[in-house]
C-alpha positions as CSV (number, residue, x, y, z in Angstrom):
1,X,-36.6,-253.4,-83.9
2,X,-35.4,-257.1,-83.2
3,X,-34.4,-258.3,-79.9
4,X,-31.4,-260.7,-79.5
5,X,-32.3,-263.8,-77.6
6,X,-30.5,-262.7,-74.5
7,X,-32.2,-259.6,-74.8
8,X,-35.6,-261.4,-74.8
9,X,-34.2,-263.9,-71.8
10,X,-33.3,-260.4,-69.8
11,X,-36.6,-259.7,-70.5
12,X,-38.1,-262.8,-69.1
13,X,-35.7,-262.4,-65.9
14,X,-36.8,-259.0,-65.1
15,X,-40.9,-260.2,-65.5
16,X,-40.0,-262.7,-63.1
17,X,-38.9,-260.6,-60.9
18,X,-41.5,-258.4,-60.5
19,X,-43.6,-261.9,-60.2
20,X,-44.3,-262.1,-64.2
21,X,-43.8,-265.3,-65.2
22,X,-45.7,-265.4,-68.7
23,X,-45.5,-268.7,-70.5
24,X,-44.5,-268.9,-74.0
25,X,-47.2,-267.8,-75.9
26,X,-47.8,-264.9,-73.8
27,X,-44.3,-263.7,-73.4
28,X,-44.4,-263.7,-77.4
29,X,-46.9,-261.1,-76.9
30,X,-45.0,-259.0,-74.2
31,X,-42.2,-259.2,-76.8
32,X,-43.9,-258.3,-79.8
33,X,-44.9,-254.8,-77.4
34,X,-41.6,-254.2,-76.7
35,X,-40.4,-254.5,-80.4
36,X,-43.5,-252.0,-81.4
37,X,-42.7,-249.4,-78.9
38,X,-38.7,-249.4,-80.2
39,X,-38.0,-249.6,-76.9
40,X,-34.8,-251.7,-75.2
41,X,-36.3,-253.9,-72.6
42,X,-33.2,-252.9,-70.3
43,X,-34.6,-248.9,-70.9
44,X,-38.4,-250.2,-69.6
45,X,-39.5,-249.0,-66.2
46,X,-40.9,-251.9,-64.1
47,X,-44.4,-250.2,-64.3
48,X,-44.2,-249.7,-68.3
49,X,-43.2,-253.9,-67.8
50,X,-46.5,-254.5,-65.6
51,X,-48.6,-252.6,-68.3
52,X,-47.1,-254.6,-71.0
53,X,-48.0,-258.2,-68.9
54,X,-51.7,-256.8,-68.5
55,X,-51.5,-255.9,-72.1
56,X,-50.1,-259.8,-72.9
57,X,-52.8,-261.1,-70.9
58,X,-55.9,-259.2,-71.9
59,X,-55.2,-259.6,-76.1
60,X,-55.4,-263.4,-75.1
61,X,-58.7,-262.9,-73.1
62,X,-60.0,-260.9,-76.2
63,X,-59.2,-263.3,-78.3
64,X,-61.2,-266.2,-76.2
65,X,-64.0,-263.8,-75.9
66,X,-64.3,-263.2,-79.7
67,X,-64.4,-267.0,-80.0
68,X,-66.7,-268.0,-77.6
């Protein structure tokens, strides 16, 4: 699935609304979620979203803990 860049700024929007705001590389990841659950980011309940930011998060706190 590929999201269109509006799609991916809707996306953005409604994380920030809920009091998301992911910066770039992290929002990459919260995208790359979306695309692998199929999912259209408009279909996404706002507690599916706040899994998907925890998600974004921790894979870059795994990722510092594998290299420390």
């Amino acid at each position: 699935m590929t999201l269109t860049t509006t799609e991916i700024e809707q996306l953005g929007e409604r994380l920030a609304a809920l009091g998301m705001r992911l910066d770039a590389e992290r929002m990459g990841r919260a995208v790359a979620i979306v695309k692998a659950h199929g999912a259209h980011p408009n279909e996404i309940s706002d507690m599916a979203l706040l899994s998907i930011c925890v998600e974004a998060y921790r894979h870059k706190e795994k990722e510092s803990l594998q290299i420390v």
